[in-house]
VOMI-262996 format. One record per residue (C-alpha): residue number from 1; residue in three letters; x, y, z. Coordinates in steps of 0.2 Angstrom, whole numbers, plus 5000, padded with zeros to 4 digits. Layout:
N
<rec><num>NUM</num><residuo>Ala</residuo><x>X</x><y>Y</y><z>Z</z></rec>
...
//
This chain:
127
<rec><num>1</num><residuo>Unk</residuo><x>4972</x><y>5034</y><z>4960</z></rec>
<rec><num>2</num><residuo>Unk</residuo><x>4968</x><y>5019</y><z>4955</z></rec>
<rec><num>3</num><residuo>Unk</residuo><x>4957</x><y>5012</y><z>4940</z></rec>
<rec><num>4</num><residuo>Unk</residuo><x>4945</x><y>4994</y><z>4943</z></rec>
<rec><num>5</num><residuo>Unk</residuo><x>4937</x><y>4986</y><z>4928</z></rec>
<rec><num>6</num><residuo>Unk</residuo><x>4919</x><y>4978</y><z>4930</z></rec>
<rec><num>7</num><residuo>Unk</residuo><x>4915</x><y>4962</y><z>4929</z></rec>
<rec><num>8</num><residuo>Unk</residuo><x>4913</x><y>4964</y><z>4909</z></rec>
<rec><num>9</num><residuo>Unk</residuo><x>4929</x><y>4973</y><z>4908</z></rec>
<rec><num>10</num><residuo>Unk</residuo><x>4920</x><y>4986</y><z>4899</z></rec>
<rec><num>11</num><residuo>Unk</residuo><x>4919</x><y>5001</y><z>4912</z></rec>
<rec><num>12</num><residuo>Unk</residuo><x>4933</x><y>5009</y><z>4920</z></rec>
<rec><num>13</num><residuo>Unk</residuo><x>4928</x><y>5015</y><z>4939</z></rec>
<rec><num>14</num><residuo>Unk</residuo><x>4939</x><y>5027</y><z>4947</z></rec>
<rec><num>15</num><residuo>Unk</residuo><x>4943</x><y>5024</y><z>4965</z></rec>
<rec><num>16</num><residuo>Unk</residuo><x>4953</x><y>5035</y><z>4973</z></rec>
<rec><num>17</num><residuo>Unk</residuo><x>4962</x><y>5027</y><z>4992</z></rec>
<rec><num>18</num><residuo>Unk</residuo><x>4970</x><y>5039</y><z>5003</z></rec>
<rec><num>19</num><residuo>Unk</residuo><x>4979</x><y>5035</y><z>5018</z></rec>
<rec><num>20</num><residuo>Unk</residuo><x>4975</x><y>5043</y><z>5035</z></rec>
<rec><num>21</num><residuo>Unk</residuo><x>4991</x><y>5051</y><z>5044</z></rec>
<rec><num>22</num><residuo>Unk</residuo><x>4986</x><y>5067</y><z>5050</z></rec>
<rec><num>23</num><residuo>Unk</residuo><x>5004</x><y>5076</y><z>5053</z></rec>
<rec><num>24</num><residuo>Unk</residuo><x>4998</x><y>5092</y><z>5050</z></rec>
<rec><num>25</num><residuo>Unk</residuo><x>4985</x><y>5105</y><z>5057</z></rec>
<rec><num>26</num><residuo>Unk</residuo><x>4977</x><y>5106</y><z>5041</z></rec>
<rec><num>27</num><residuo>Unk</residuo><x>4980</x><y>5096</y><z>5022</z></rec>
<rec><num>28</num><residuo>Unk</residuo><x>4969</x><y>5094</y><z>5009</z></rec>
<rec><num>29</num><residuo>Unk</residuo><x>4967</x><y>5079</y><z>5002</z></rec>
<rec><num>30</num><residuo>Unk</residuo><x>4954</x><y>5078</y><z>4989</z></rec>
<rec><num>31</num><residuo>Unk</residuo><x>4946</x><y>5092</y><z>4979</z></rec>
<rec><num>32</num><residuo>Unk</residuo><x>4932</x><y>5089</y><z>4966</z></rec>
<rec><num>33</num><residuo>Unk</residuo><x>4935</x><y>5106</y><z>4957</z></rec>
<rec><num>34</num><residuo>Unk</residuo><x>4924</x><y>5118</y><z>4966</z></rec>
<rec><num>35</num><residuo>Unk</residuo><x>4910</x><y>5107</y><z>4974</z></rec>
<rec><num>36</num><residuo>Unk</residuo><x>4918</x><y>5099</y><z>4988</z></rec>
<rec><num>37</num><residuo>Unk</residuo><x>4934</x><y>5094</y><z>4996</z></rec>
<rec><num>38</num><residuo>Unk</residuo><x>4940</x><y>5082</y><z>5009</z></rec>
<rec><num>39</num><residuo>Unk</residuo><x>4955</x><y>5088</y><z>5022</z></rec>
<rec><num>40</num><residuo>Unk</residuo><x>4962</x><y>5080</y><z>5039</z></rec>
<rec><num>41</num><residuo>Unk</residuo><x>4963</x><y>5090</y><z>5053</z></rec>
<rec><num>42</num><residuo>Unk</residuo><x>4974</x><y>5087</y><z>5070</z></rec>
<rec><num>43</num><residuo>Unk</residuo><x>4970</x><y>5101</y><z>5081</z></rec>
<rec><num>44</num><residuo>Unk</residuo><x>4985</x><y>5112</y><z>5087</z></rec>
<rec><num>45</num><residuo>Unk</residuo><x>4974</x><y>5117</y><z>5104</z></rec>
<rec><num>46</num><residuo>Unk</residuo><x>4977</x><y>5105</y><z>5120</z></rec>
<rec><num>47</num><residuo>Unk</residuo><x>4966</x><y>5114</y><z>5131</z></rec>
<rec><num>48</num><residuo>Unk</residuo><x>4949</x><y>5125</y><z>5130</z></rec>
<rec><num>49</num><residuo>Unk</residuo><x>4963</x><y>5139</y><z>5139</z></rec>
<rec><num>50</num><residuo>Unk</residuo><x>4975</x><y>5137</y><z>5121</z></rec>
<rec><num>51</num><residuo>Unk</residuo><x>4962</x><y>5144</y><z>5110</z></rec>
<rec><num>52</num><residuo>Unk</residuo><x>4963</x><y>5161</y><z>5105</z></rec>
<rec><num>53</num><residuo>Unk</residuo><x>4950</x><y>5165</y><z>5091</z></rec>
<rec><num>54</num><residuo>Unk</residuo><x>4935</x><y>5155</y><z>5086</z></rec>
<rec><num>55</num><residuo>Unk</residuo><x>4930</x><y>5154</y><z>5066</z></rec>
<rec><num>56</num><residuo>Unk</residuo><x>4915</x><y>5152</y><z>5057</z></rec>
<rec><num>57</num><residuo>Unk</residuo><x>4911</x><y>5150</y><z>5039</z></rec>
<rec><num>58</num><residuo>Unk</residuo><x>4899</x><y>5155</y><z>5026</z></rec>
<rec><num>59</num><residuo>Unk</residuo><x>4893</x><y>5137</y><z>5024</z></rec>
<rec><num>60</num><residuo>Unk</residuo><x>4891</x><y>5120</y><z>5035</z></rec>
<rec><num>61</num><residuo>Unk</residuo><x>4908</x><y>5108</y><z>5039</z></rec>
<rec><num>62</num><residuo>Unk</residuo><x>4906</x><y>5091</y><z>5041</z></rec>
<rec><num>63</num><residuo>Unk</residuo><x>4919</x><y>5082</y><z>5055</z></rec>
<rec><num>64</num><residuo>Unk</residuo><x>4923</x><y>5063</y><z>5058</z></rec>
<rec><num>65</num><residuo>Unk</residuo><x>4932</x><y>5059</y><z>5071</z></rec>
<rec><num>66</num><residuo>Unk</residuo><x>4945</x><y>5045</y><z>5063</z></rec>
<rec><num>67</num><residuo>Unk</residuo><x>4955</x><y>5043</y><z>5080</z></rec>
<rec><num>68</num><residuo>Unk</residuo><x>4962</x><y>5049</y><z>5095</z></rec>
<rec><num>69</num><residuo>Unk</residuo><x>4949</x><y>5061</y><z>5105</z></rec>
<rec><num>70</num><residuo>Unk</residuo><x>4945</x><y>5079</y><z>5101</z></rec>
<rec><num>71</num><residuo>Unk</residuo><x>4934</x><y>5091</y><z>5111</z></rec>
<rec><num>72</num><residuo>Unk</residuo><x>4924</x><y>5103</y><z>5096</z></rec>
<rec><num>73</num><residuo>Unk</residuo><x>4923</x><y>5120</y><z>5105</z></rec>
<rec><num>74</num><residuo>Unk</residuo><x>4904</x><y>5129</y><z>5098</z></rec>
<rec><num>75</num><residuo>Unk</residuo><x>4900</x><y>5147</y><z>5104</z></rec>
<rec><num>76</num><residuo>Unk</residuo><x>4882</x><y>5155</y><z>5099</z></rec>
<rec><num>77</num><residuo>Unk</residuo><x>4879</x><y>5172</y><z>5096</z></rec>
<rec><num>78</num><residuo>Unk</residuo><x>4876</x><y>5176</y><z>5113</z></rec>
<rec><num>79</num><residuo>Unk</residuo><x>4893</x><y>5169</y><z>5119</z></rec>
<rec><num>80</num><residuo>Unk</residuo><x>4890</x><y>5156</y><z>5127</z></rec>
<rec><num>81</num><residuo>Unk</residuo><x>4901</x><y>5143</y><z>5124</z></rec>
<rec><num>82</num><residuo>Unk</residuo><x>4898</x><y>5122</y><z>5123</z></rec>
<rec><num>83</num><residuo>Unk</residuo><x>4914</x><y>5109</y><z>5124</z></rec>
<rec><num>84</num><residuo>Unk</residuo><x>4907</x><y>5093</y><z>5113</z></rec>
<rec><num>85</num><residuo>Unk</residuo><x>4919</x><y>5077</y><z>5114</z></rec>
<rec><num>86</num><residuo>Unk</residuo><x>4919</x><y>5071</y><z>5100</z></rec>
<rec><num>87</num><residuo>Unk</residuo><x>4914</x><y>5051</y><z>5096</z></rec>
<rec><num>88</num><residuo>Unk</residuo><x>4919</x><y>5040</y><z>5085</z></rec>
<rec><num>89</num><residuo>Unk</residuo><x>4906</x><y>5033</y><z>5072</z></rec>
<rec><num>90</num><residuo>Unk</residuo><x>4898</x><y>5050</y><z>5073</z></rec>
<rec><num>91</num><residuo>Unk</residuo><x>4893</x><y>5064</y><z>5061</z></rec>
<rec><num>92</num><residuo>Unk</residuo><x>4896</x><y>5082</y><z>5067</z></rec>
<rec><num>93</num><residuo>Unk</residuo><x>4890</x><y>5096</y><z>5056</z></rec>
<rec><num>94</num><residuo>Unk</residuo><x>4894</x><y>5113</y><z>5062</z></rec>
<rec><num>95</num><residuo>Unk</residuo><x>4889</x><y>5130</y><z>5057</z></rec>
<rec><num>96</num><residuo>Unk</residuo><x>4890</x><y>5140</y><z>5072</z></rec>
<rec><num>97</num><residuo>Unk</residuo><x>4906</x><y>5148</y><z>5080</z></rec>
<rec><num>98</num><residuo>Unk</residuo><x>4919</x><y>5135</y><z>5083</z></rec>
<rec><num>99</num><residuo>Unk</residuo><x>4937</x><y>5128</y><z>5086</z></rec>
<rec><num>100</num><residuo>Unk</residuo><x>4943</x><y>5111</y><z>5093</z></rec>
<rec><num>101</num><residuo>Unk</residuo><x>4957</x><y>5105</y><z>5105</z></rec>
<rec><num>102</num><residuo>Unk</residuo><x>4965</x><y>5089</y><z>5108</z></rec>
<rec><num>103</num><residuo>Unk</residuo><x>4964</x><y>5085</y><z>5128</z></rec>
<rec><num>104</num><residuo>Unk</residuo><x>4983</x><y>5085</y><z>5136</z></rec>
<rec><num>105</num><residuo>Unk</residuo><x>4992</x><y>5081</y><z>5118</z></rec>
<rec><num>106</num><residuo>Unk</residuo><x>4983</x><y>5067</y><z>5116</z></rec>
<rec><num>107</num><residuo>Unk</residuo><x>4980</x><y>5059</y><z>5097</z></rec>
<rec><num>108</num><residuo>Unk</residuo><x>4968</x><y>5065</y><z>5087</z></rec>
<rec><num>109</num><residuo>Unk</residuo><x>4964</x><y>5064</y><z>5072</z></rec>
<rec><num>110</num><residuo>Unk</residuo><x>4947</x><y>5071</y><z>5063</z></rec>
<rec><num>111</num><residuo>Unk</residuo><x>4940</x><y>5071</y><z>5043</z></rec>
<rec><num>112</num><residuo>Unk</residuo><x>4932</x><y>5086</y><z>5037</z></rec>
<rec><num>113</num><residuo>Unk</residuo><x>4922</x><y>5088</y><z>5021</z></rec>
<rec><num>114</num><residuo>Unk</residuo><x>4917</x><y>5105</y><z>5016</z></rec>
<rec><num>115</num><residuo>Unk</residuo><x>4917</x><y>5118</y><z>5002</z></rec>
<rec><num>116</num><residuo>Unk</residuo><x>4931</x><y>5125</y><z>4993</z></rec>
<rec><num>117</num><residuo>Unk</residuo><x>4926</x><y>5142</y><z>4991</z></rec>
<rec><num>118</num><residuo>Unk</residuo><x>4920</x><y>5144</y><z>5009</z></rec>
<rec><num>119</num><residuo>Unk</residuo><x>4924</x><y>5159</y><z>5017</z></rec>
<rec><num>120</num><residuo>Unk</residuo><x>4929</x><y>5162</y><z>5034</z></rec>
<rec><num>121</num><residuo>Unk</residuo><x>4927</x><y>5173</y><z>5051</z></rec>
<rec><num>122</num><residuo>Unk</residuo><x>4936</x><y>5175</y><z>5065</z></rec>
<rec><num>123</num><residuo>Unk</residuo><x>4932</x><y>5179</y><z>5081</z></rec>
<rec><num>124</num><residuo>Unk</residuo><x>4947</x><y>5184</y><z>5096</z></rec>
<rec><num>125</num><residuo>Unk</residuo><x>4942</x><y>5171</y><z>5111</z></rec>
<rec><num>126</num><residuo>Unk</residuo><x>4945</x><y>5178</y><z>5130</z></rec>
<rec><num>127</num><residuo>Unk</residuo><x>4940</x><y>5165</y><z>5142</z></rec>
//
């Protein structure tokens, strides 16, 4: 964390930089007590055949693709199921039945911004 002064020197503004690794499937990065938090997520799935269950929460998720690539996989109620490749410079919000896999082992690396107290479902996934 660090602490800037203003112009005036009066103010202290708290800034907060965090570096981007993604070298897990899931951390936590940033949590403003029960509002919001910020995680990086790699995907542990390298093909649409790798995933086993799908999840969805009681609340939207925000994703960012930082790098790499990163196929989101969205199912509706009715089963049927959408691959979305992610872009870069894009917003995705999802509230809908989903997972994501990272094509042949490839990079990638996305940010996600949701709530903490979110709670989750899951669904098995036979393809």
């Amino acid at each position: 964390m660090f602490l800037l002064s203003n112009k005036d020197g009066d103010d202290k503004m708290d800034l907060h930089v965090i570096s981007i690794k993604g070298e897990k499937r899931w951390e936590v990065v940033f949590k403003e007590n029960d509002r919001w938090q910020c995680g990086i997520y790699v995907p542990e799935n390298t093909s649409l055949d790798d995933i086993t269950f799908l999840e969805k929460h009681n609340a939207p998720e925000l994703f960012v693709l930082v790098r790499g690539n990163i196929v989101l996989v969205l199912m509706d109620d009715e089963g049927n199921i959408k691959e979305v490749n992610m872009e870069e410079n894009k917003i995705y919000i999802v509230n809908t039945w989903h997972n994501a896999y990272r094509p042949n082992n490839c990079e990638g690396v996305a940010l996600v911004i949701e709530r903490p107290d979110i709670t989750t479902e899951y669904k098995s996934l036979n393809i």
